[in-house]
C-alpha positions in Angstrom: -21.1 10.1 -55.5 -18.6 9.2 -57.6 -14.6 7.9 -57.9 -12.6 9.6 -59.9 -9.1 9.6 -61.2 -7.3 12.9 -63.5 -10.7 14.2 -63.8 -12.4 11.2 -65.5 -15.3 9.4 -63.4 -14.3 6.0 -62.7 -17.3 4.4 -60.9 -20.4 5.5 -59.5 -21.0 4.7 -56.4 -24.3 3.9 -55.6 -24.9 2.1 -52.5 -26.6 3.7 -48.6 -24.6 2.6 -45.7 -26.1 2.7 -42.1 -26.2 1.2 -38.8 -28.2 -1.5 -37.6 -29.7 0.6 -34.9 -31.1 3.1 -37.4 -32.3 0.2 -39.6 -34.4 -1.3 -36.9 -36.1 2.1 -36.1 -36.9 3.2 -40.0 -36.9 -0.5 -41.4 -39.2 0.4 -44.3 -37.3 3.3 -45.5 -36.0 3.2 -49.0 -33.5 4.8 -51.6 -33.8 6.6 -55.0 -30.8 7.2 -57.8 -32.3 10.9 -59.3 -30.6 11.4 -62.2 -27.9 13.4 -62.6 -27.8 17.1 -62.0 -25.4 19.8 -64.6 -22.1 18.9 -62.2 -21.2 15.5 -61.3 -22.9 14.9 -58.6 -26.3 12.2 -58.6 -28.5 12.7 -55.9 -29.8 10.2 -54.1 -33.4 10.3 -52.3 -34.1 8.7 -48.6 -37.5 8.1 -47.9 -37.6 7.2 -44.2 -40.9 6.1 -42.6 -40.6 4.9 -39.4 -42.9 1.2 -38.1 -43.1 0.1 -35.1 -41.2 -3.2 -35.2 -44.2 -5.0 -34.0 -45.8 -4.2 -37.3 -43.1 -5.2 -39.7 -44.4 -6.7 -42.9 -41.5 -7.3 -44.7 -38.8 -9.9 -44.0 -35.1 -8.1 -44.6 -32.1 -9.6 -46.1 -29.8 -11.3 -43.2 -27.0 -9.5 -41.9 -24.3 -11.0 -39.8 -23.4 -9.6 -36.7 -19.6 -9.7 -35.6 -20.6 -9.7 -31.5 -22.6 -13.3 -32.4 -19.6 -15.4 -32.2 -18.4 -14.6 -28.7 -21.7 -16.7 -28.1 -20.6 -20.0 -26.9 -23.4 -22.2 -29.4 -22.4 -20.0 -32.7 -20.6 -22.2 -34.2 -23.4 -25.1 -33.5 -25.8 -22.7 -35.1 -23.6 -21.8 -37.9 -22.8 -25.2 -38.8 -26.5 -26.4 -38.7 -27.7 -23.2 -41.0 -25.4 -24.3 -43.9 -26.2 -28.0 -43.6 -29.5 -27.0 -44.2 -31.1 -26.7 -48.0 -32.7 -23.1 -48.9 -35.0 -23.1 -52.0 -35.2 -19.2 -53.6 
């Protein structure tokens, strides 16, 4: 997919949006650019496999979820995370 502006591509856009529900259900699935076809259009390839969560064997990127601070100890948790040194 692709911006454009007076017929000229601007930007590619390349990135696969979905929901955290879905994520949790196909957690190992994974995305491939195909090159480009003869219009302007680049497909993009979704492998899905689905794992039960018990058996997850990779460890995802963190994602921050909006409903966590209407917990009351957030911000306790928050605070302590960045206090904390991360090496890689």
């Amino acid at each position: 997919m692709s911006t454009w502006w007076n017929s000229e591509t601007q930007l590619w856009l390349d990135r696969v949006v979905c929901t955290p529900c879905w994520f949790d259900i196909f957690c190992h699935a994974w995305v491939r650019h195909l090159p480009p076809s003869d219009s302007d259009r680049v497909p993009i390839l979704l492998q899905a496999s689905f794992v039960q969560l018990t058996k997850r064997l990779f460890h995802h990127r963190f994602q921050f979820e909006a409903y966590w601070l209407q917990h009351g100890e957030c911000d306790g948790v928050v605070k302590n995370a960045w206090a904390t040194d991360v090496v890689g």
